[in-house]
C-alpha angles and dihedrals in degrees: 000000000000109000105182147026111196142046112294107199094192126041130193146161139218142205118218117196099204140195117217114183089229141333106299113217104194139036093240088060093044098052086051094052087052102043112004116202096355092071088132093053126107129245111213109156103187126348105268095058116083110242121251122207102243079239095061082048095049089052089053097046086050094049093050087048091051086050109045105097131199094038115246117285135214095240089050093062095042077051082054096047098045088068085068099072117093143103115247085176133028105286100351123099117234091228109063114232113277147163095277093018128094084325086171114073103191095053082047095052093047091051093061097038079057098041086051090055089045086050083047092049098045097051082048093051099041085047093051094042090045092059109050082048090052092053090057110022103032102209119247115210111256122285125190133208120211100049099298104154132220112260096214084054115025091221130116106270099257111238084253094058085049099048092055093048086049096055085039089061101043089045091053093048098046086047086049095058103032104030101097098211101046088055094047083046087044093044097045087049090046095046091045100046087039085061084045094055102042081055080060101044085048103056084037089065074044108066096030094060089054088047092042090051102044089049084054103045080050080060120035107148093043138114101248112204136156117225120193116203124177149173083226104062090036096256099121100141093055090053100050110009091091088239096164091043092119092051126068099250134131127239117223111185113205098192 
């Protein structure tokens, strides 16, 4: 099935969690799940991608749940929701808060208040770390071989300019490795932000059992699958094109 008919600069993928009111067997009752009367309707999400009949979508989605073996698990979609949670900006989820998304509100609270002491952490550690390293490897700004130009100038880096980038990369990461201090400073960072991170994991299982429970007890008498659409893998329409908007299900994007 050919999905698209232009350049797409930046792929992605996403995962759907879908509801299906109950295991469809064949491709016709499928097709009328997903799209009731319109099955003879077209999915083109923007202009660059090629339109697909809703039948021909309806065919595809059957194929991946026939093959999907062993059926999803509970344990596959909390795996799904625990990729939400996390912070774009200083104390505000990236996923606004939703029906199946951070409903409580508590663990969610203590989850970014976490994730803001790891970002702390981590611009601690990279400031001490860089400095040791400045006092010993001074940094030289960043040279390219095979024509790549420099973006102040507009004009291809010189060899010289080359050569000096090279031995500064293979001095840094001779320093980073040798010098004793650097790698006590590199190991106490590591183990500190490592304890940090397993704390996040942790509420984010959290959070995405509570989430993952609450979308099955909604649904108690339905088929469960996860479903996984991408521009990578040429499947564009299927992505974007809303094609379980008619069904209770949650989209997770994994760009």
């Amino acid at each position: 099935m050919k999905t698209r008919n232009g350049f797409i600069s930046n792929s992605s993928s996403s995962s759907f969690v879908v509801a299906f009111p109950r295991k469809p067997k064949t491709e016709k009752e499928l097709v009328t799940m997903m799209f009731g009367t319109n099955e003879h309707g077209t999915v083109r999400p923007y202009d660059f991608y090629e339109g697909i009949s809703n039948q021909d979508i309806a065919k595809r989605v059957f194929a991946d749940i026939m093959n999907k073996k062993p059926k999803t698990k509970k344990s596959e979609v909390v795996s799904e929701f625990s990729t939400r949670y996390f912070c774009l900006n200083k104390g505000k989820p990236y996923y606004e808060k939703s029906k199946y998304c951070s409903t409580n509100s508590s663990l969610m609270a203590r989850l970014m208040r976490l994730e803001d002491k790891h970002d702390a952490s981590e611009k601690v550690k990279r400031a001490v770390l860089k400095k040791r390293l400045d006092q010993f490897v001074p940094e030289v700004p960043h040279a390219y071989k095979d024509g790549k130009k420099n973006w102040q100038t507009g004009e291809l880096f010189t060899d010289e300019e080359v050569a000096a980038y090279e031995k500064y990369v293979k001095a840094k990461d001779k320093f980073t490795k040798t010098d004793k201090i650097y790698v006590k400073l590199q190991k106490k960072f590591w183990d500190i932000l490592n304890k940090r991170w397993k704390e996040v994991r942790k509420l984010r299982d959290q959070l995405a059992t509570i989430d993952t429970n609450k979308f099955y007890a909604d649904h108690k008498r339905s088929f469960i699958i996860v479903l996984t659409y991408g521009d990578e893998s040429g499947d564009g329409t299927l992505e974007h094109g809303g094609i379980f908007r008619n069904l209770p299900h949650v989209h997770i994007s994994h760009h």
